[in-house]
Structures are given as structure tokens and as C-alpha cells.
Kinemage of the C-alpha trace (Angstrom):
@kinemage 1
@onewidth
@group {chain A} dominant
@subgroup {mainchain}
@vectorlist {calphas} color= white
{ca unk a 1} P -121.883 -112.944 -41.567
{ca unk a 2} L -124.103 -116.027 -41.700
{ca unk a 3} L -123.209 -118.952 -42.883
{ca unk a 4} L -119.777 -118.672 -41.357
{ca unk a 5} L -117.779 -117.056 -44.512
{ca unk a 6} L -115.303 -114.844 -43.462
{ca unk a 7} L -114.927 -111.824 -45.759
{ca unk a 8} L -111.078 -111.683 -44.793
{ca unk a 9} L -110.777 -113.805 -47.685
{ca unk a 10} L -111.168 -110.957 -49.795
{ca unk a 11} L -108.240 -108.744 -48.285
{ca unk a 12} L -105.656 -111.600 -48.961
{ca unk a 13} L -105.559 -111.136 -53.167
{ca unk a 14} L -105.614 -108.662 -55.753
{ca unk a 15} L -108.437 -111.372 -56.542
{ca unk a 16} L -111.431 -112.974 -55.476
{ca unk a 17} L -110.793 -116.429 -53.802
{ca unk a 18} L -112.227 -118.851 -55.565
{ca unk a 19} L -115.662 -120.563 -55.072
{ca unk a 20} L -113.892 -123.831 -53.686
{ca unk a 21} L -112.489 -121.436 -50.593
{ca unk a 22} L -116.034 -120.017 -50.091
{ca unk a 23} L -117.451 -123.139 -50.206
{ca unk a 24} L -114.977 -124.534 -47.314
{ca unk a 25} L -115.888 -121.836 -45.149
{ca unk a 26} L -119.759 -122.743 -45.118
{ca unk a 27} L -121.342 -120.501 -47.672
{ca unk a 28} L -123.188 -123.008 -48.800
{ca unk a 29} L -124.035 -123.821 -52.454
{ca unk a 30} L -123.388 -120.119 -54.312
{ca unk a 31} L -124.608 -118.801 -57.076
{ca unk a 32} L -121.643 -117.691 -58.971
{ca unk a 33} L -122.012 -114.072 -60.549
{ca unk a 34} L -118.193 -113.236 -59.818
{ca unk a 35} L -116.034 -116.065 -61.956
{ca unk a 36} L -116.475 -115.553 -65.857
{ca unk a 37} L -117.932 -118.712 -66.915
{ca unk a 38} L -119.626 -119.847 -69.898
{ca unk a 39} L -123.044 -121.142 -68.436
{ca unk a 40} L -124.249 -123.044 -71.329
{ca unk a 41} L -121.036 -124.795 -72.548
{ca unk a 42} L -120.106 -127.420 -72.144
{ca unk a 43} L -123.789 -128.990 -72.490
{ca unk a 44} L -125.638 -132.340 -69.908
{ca unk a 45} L -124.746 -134.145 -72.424
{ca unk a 46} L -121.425 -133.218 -72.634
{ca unk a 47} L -120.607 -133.225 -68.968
{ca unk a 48} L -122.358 -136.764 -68.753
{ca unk a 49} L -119.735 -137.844 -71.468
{ca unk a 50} L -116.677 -136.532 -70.007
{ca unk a 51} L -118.127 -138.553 -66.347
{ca unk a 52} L -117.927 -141.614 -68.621
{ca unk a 53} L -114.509 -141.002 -69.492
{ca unk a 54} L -113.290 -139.793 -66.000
{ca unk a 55} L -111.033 -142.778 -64.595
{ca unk a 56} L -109.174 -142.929 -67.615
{ca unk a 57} L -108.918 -139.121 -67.998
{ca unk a 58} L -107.842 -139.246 -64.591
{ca unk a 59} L -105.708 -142.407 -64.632
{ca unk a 60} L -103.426 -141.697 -67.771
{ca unk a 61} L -100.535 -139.322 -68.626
{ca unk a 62} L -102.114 -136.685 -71.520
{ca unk a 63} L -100.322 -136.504 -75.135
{ca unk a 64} L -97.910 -133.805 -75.400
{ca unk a 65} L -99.068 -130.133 -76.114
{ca unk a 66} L -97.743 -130.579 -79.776
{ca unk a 67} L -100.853 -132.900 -80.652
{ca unk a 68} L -103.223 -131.454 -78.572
{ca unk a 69} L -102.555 -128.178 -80.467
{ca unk a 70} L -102.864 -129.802 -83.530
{ca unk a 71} L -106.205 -131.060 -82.561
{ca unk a 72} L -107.326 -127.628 -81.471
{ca unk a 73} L -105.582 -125.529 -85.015
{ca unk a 74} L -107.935 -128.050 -87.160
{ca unk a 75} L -111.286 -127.114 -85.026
{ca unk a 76} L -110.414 -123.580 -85.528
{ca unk a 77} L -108.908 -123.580 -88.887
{ca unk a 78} L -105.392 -122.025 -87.939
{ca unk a 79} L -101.627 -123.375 -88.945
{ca unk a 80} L -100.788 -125.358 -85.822
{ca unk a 81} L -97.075 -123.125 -86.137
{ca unk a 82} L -99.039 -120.442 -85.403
{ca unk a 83} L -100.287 -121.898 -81.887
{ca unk a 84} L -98.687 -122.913 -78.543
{ca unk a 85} L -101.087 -124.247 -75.877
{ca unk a 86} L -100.921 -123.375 -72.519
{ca unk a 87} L -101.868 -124.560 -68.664
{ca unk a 88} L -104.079 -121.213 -68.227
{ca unk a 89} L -103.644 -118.132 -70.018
{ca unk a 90} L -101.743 -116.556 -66.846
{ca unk a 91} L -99.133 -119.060 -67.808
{ca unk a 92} L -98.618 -117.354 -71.216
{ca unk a 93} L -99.003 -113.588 -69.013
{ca unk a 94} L -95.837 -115.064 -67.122
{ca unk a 95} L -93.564 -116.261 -69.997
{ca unk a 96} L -94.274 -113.462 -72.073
{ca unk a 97} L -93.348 -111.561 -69.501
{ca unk a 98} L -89.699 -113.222 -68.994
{ca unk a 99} L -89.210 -113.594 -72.313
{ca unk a 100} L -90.043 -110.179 -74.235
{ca unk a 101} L -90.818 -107.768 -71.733
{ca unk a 102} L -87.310 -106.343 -71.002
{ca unk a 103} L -88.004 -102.757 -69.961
{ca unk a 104} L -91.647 -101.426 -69.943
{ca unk a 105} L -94.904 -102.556 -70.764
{ca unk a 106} L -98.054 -100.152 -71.298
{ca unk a 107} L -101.120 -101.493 -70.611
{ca unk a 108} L -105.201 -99.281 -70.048
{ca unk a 109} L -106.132 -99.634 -67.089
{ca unk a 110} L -108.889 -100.619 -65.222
{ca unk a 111} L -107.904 -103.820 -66.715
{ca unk a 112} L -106.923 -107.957 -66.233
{ca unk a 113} L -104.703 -107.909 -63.244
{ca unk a 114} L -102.162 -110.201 -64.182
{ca unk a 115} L -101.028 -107.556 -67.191
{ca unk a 116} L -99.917 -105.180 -64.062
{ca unk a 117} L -99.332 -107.214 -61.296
{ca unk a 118} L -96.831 -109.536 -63.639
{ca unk a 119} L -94.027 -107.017 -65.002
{ca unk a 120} L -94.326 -105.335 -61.630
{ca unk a 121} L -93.540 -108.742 -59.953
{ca unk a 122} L -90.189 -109.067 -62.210
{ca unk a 123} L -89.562 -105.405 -61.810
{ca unk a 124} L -90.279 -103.433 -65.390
{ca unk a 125} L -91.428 -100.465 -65.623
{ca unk a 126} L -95.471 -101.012 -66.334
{ca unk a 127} L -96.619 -97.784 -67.865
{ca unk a 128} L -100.593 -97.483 -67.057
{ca unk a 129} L -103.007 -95.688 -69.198
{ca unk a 130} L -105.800 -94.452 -67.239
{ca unk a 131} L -109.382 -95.066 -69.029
{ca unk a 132} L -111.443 -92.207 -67.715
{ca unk a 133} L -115.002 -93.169 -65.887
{ca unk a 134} L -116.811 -90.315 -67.389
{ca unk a 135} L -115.877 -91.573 -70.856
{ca unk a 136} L -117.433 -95.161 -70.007
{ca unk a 137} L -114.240 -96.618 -69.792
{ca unk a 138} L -113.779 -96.110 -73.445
{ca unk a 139} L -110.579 -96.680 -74.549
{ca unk a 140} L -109.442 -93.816 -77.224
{ca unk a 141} L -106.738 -95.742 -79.601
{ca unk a 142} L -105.035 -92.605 -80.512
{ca unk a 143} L -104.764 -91.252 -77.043
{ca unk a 144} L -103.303 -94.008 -76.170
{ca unk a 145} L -100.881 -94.500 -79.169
{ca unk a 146} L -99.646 -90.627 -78.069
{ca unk a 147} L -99.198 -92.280 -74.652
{ca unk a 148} L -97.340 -94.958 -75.653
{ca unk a 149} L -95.046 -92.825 -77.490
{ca unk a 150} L -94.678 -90.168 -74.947
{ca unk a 151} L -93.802 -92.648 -72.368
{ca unk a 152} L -91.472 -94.758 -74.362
{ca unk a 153} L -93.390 -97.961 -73.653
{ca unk a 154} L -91.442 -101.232 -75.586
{ca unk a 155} L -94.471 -103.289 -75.113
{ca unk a 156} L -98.301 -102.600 -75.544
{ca unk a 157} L -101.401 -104.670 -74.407
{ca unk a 158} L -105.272 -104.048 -75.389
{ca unk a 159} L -107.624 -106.759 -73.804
{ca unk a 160} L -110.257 -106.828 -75.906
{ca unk a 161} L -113.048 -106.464 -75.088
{ca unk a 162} L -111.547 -105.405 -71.710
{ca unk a 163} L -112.082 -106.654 -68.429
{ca unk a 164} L -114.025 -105.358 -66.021
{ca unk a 165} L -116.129 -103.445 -68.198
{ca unk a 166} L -116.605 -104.796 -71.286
{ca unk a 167} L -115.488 -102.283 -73.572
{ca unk a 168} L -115.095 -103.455 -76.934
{ca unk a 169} L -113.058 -101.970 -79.798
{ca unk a 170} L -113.656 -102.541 -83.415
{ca unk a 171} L -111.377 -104.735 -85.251
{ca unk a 172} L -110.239 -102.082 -87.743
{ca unk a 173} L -108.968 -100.003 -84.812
{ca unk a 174} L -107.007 -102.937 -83.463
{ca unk a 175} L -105.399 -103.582 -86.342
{ca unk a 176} L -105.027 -99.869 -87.428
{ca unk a 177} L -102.867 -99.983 -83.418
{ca unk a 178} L -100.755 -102.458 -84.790
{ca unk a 179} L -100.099 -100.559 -87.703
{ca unk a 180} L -99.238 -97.743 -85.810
{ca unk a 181} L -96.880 -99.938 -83.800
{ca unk a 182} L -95.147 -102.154 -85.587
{ca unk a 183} L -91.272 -101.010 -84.273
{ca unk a 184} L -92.599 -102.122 -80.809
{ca unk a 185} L -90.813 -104.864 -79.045
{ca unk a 186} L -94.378 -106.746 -79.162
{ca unk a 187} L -97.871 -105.753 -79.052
{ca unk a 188} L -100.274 -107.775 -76.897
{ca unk a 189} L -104.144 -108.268 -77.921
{ca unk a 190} L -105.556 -109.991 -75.105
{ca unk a 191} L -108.899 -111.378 -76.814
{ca unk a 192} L -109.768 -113.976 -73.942
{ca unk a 193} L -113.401 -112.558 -74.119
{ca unk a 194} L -113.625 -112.384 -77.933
{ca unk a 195} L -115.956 -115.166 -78.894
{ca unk a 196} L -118.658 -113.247 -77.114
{ca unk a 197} L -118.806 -110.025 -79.089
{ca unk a 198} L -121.740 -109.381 -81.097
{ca unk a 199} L -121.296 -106.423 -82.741
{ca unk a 200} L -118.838 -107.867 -85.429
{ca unk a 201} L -119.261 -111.348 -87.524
{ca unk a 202} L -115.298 -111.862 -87.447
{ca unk a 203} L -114.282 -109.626 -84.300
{ca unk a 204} L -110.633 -111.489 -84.157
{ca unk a 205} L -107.392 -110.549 -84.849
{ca unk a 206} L -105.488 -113.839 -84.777
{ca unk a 207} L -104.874 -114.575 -88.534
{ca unk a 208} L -103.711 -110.887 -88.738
{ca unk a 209} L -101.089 -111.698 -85.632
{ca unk a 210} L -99.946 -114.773 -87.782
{ca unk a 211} L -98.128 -112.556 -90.336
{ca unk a 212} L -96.892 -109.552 -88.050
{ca unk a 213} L -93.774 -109.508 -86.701
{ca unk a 214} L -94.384 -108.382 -83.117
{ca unk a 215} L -97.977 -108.953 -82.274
{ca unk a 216} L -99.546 -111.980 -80.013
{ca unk a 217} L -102.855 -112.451 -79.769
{ca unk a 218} L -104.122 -114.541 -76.178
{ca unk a 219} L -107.074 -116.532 -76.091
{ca unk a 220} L -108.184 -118.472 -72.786
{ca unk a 221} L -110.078 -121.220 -73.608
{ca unk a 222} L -111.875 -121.670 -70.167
{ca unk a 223} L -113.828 -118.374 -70.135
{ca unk a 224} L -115.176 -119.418 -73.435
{ca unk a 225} L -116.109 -122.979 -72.493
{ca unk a 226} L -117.514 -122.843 -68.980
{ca unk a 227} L -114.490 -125.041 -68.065
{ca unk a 228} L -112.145 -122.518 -65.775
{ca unk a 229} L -111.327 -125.424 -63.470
{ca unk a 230} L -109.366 -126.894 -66.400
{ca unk a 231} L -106.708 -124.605 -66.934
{ca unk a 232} L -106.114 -124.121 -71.142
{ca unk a 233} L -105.429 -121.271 -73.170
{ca unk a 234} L -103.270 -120.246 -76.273
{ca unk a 235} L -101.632 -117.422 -78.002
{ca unk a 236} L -101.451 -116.884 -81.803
{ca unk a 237} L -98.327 -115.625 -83.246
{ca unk a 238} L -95.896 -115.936 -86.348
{ca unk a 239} L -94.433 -119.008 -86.678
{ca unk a 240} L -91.290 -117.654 -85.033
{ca unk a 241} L -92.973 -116.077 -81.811
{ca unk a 242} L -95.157 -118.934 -81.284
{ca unk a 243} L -92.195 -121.699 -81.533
{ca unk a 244} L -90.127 -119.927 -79.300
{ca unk a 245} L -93.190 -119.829 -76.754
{ca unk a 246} L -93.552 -123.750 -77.659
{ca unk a 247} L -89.859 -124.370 -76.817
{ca unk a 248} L -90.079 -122.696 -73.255
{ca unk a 249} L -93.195 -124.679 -71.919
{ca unk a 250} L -92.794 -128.088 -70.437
{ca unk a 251} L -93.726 -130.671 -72.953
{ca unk a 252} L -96.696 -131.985 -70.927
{ca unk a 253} L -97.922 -128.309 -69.256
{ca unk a 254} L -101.563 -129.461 -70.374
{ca unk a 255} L -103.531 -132.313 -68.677
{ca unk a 256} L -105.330 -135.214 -69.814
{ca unk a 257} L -109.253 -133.255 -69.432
{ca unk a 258} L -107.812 -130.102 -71.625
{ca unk a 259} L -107.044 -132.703 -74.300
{ca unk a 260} L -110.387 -134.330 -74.033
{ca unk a 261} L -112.528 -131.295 -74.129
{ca unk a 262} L -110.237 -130.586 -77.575
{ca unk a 263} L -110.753 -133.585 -79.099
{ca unk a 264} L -114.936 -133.122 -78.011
{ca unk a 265} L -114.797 -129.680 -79.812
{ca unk a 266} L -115.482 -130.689 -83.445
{ca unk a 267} L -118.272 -132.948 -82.485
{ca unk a 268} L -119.857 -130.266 -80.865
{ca unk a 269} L -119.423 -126.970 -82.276
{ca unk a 270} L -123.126 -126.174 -83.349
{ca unk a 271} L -124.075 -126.399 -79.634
{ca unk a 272} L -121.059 -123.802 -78.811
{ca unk a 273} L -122.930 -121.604 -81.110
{ca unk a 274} L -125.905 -121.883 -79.322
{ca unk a 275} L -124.412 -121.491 -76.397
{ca unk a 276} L -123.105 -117.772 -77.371
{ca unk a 277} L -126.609 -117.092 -78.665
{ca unk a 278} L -127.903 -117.733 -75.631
{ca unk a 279} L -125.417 -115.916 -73.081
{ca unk a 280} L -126.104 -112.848 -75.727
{ca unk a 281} L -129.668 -112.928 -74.953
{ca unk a 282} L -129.326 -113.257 -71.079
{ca unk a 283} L -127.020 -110.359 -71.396
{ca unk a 284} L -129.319 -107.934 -72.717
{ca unk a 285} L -132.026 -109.265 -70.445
{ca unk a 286} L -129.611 -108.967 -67.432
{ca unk a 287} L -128.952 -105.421 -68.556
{ca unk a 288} L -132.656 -104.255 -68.757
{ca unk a 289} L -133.336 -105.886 -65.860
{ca unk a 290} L -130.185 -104.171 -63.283
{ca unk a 291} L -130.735 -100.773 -64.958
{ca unk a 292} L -134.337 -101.098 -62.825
{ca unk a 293} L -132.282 -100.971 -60.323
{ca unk a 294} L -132.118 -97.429 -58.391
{ca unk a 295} L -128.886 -95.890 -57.905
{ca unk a 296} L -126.778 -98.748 -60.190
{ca unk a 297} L -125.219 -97.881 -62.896
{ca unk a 298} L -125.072 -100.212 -65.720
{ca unk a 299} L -122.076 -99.994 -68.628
{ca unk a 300} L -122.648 -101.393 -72.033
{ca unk a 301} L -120.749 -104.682 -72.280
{ca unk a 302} L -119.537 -106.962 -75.478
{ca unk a 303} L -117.951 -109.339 -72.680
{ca unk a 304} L -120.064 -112.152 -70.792
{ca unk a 305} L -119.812 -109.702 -67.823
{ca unk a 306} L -121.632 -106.268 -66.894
{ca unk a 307} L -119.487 -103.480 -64.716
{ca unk a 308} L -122.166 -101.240 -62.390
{ca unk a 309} L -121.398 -98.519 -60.290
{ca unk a 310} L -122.929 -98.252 -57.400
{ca unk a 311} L -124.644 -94.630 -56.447
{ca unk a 312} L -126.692 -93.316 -53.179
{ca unk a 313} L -123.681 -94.155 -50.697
{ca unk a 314} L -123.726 -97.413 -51.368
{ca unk a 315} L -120.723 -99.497 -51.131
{ca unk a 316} L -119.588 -102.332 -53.147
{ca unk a 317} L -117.829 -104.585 -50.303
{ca unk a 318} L -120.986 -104.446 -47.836
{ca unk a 319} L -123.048 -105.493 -51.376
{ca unk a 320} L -120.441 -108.088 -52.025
{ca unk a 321} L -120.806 -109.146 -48.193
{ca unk a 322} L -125.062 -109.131 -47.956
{ca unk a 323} L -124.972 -110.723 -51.222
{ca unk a 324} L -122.777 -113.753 -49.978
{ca unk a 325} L -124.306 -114.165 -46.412
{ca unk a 326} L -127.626 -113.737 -47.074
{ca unk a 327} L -128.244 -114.698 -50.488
{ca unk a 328} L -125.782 -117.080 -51.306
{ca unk a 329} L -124.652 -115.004 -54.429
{ca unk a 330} L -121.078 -114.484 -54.978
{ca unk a 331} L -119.972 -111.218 -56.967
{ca unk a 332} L -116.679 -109.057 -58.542
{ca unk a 333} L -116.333 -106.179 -55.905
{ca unk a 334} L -113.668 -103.801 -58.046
{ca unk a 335} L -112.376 -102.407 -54.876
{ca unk a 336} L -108.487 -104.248 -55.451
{ca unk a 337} L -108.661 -103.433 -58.938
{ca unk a 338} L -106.127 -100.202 -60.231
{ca unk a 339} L -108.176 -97.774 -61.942
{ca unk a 340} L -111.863 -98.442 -59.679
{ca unk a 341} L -113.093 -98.435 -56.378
{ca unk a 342} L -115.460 -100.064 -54.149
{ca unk a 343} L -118.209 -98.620 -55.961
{ca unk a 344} L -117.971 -100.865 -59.131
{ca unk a 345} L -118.750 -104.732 -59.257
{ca unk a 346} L -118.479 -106.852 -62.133
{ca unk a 347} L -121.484 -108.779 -62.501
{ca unk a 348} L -121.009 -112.361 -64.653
{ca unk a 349} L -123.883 -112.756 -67.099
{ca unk a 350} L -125.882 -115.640 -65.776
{ca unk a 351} L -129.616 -116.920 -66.888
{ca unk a 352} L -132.615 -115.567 -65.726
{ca unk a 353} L -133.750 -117.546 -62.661
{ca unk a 354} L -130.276 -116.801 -61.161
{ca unk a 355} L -130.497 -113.047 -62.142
{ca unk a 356} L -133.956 -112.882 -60.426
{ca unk a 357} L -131.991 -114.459 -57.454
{ca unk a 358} L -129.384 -111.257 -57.643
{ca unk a 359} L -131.685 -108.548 -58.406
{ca unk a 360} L -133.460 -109.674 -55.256
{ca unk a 361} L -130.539 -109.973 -52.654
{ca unk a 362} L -129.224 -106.026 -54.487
{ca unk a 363} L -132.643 -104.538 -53.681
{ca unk a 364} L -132.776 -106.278 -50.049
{ca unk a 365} L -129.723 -104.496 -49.756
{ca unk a 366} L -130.371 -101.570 -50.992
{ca unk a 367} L -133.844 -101.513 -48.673
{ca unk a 368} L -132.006 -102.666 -45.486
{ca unk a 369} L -129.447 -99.524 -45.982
{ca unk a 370} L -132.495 -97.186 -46.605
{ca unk a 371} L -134.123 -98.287 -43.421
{ca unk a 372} L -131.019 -98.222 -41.288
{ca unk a 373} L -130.258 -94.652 -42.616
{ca unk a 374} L -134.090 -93.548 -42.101
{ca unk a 375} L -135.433 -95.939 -39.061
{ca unk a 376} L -138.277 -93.580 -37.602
{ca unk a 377} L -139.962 -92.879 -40.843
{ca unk a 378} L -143.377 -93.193 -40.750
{ca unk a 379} L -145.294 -96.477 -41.685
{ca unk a 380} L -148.266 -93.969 -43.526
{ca unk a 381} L -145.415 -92.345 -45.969
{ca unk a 382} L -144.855 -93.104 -49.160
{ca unk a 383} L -142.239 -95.931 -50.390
{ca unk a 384} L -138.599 -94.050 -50.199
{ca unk a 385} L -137.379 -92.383 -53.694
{ca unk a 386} L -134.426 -94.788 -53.550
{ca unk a 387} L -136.294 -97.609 -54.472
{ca unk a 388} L -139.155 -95.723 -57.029
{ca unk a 389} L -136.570 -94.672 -59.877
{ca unk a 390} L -134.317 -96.117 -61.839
{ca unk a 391} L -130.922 -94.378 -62.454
């Protein structure tokens, strides 16, 4: 591969290594289509703020989580009971896991990894609900109630919308799953990709979690705010859930740049709302444009993220590989994930001039495979079907 990366990298994790490994390897500056990132958020101006700030962000302990979570329950209008604040959502994954996952946990998959890979790390029994690819990855809430029922499942999770496709369920049906499961140990609505549904004015179920006895509701913090490298995220919970989850984390688990990006929030919440309006847009424009695309399937998303499936004997790992060494363009192969194969990538929604850039490097690909697989054709015939029609 050029550039020196060495695609072993990817055989070492359920997950993609991050950019900063690709980047020591020599890949040069990528464009990142893999990590689900808010493009848009935080804003120059923002970033050229928080540069201001650095050495003393840098320099000085952080208040504890208590006031940062206070801060952060006033920007969003919740009782701070109802909140504890985390270093990463996985961190929340991982206690819930010790703490209320005794037996079994159901969970769809293709999903999260960290919702399988967790329990199975501490040795429950993770009951996994298949979500079938000729249904779109559609997750049927009373298919899986009967699952849940049939299997004997204590816990439940629904990410939603789920990741790697995108799949979105209405909030009646969310809360009509609670309903149906309120003698559960707990129910788990991972909503980590919430803020960028569409579809629905108030697509949350958080204040409805605040009043149930067994449901949690997960946010992460850094997919919405373009800040992964940061590390915050939060459940939502009755007072009684949520202070238990309070007492277990260390009273300073979140650093000094979670609590200023916070405390920035309520100063700058008009241009987060701009900033959704404007990954919504590239979304649909990202859509059009891939479904040009011969042989690529593309699956309707409520996520900042697109799953395709990759037709004509094409294979997701060499795309992932071309796309890296040639193009400097760094993409979710789906290989590693339970429930795919190498024939599905998850795409990040990105704005135009960068999708250009990755619509370019997938049909170099896609051209370099049909001339490999067909290298006497004939200079006089016409240009190959693979590359005249759109699946």
C-alpha cells in the first residue's frame, strides 16, 4: 500500500484504529469518512476560543462531575438527579454492565460493538437478535419483544437510531417497548445518534426514562459535537438509577476541556442548530450522490452515517484499502462487525468537497477491478455496464 499504512491495523480490533494510528504509519493527512463526527460543530470560532483557553484548560485540575452536570442539565433543561456524566459513553457501557447486567442482556444486532463485546467480556449470557438484510435492517419491535420473552433476556438495549445503518424507530414505538417491558431488570435506549433525526421534532426519550423504573437512556456527547477526542457522555435515569451510577464513578472521571465545551454550550446553541441543519442537508446530498454509484447499495439513514453494500464482487476491505492508499480517505469496513460482512461500509456523512473526494477514489476502484477482471477488452467497445447504471 502506498504511503506506508499497514492494513494489519485493521485485524487487531473489533474496531477501526483510530486516525492518530493511521496517521503514525504515513497515511498522510486523511479524510475521515469512518469516525462519526459532527463536521460543523464546534464552529472557527469556537475552536479559536477554546486555543485561547488551552494552557489553563490544560494546566488545571477540572471541577468535579457534580457541577459540570449541573452546567450541562440547565443547557438541556433536565433535573441534574436525573444525569450522571461520564469519561465516554463506553464508560457508562462498562458500569452498567457490572452493575445491572447479572445474567443476560438482549441486544439487535448488527449493532454498537461495545453492547456485545461488554457482557461477553464479564461472561453473561448476551442474547442477539438478528435484524434481517432483506428487511433493511429494520428492526420489528414486536418481533423482538417475542424474542426477548422467548429467550428470557433480563436486560434489553435499542440504539436508536442504530449503528451501522441508521435505522430509526419512532418514539411512540420506543416507548410503547418500554411499556411492554417494564418487569425487566433494565431497558437500555442507546440514543447517542439522536440529535440527528429528522423525521420527528422531539425524537427523545429521556424525560420519559426520568420517571420509569428500569429504563436508561445513553447519550454521547462527542458524536453530537464533533469533539470525539474529548471523551463525555451521559445517561438519563430516575433519580435512583442515575445516583447510584453517580456514586460508582470517580469524582473527577471528566477533564478540564469536557467542562469547557459545557460551559460554551449555552452561548452557542443557535450555531448547534445550524450545524444539524447542515449535516441533514449533506446527508441527503451524500445519498443521491453514492446511489450513482453502480453496484452500491445505499440504506436510508436518520444517523450522521450511511451503511452501503457493496454488489458486483466487490469487496469492502480491498475498498477500505484503495481508499486509504490511494486516496487518502479513511472508511467503516463492516467486516468485524456481528450481523455483516465485508460487503457493507459505513460511510460518515461529510460535506460535499470531501464526498466528491470519496465518490472519486469508490469509482477508481470500482474501474481498476473492472479492468483487472476484463484486461484485453477492446479500446473501440463501449464503456463496461458496471460503470453505466446505477443500482
Amino acid at each position: 500500500m502506498r504511503h506506508g499504512v499497514d492494513s494489519g491495523l485493521f485485524q487487531q480490533t473489533a474496531h477501526s484504529p483510530s486516525y492518530f494510528e493511521l496517521s503514525r504509519t504515513g497515511a498522510g493527512e486523511l479524510v475521515d469518512f469512518c469516525i462519526p463526527c459532527n463536521p460543523y460543530f464546534p464552529t472557527p470560532p469556537m475552536f479559536e476560543e477554546l486555543s485561547k483557553n488551552l494552557e489553563a484548560v490544560l494546566k488545571f485540575y477540572p471541577s468535579d462531575s457534580s457541577k459540570i452536570a449541573a452546567q450541562l442539565s440547565s443547557v438541556l433543561g433536565l433535573n441534574p438527579a436525573t444525569i450522571a456524566m461520564s469519561n465516554g459513553s463506553t464508560e457508562l457501557i462498562t458500569w452498567m454492565d457490572h452493575m445491572w447486567v447479572h445474567e443476560s442482556i438482549a441486544i439487535p444486532i448488527p449493532t454498537f460493538g461495545r453492547w456485545t463485546d461488554q457482557p461477553m467480556e464479564s461472561n453473561k449470557r448476551v442474547d442477539m437478535f438478528l435484524l434481517q438484510e432483506s428487511n433493511n435492517f429494520e428492526l420489528d419491535v414486536d418481533e423482538y419483544i417475542k424474542f426477548i420473552r422467548a429467550r428470557g433476556s433480563k436486560v434489553a438495549v435499542i440504539c436508536n437510531p442504530n449503528n451501522p445503518d441508521g435505522g430509526y424507530l419512532p418514539r411512540r414505538e420506543i416507548i410503547r417497548f418500554m411499556d411492554e417491558l417494564s418487569d425487566l431488570d433494565l431497558i437500555v435506549i442507546d440514543e447517542s445518534f439522536i440529535d440527528f433525526v429528522e423525521v420527528e421534532r422531539v425524537p427523545s426519550v429521556a424525560a420519559e426514562a426520568s420517571i420509569r423504573p428500569n429504563v436508561v437512556v445513553l447519550k454521547s456527547l462527542g458524536k453530537n459535537f464533533g469533539l470525539h477526542g474529548i471523551r463525555f457522555g451521559y445517561l438519563v435515569a430516575n433519580p435512583g438509577l442515575a445516583g447510584k451510577m453517580r456514586k460508582i464513578l470517580p469524582k473527577w472521571n471528566l477533564n478540564s476541556l469536557a467542562e469547557t465545551v459545557v460551559f460554551m454550550l449555552a452561548e452557542h446553541e443557535a450555531e448547534y442548530a445550524e450545524s444539524l441543519r447542515l449535516l441533514s442537508r449533506d446527508r441527503y446530498r451524500m445519498g443521491m450522490e453514492l446511489s450513482r454509484i453502480p453496484d452500491l447499495t445505499v440504506y436510508s439513514s436518520q444517523a450522521n452515517f450511511l451503511l452501503v453494500k457493496l454488489g458486483g464482487g466487490l469487496d469492502g476491505r480491498e475498498l477500505r484499502d484503495h481508499l486509504l492508499s490511494r486516496h487518502q480517505v479513511f472508511i467503516r469496513e463492516c467486516g468485524n462487525k456481528l450481523g455483516m460482512t465485508s460487503k457493507f461500509a459505513r460511510l460518515v456523512v461529510r460535506p460535499e468537497h470531501d464526498v466528491d473526494r470519496l465518490v472519486e477514489g469508490i469509482r477508481d476502484f470500482t474501474q481498476s477491478r473492472w479492468t483487472n477482471d476484463h484486461p484485453t477488452h477492446s479500446s473501440h467497445s463501449s464503456e463496461p455496464s458496471l460503470l453505466m447504471h446505477s443500482a
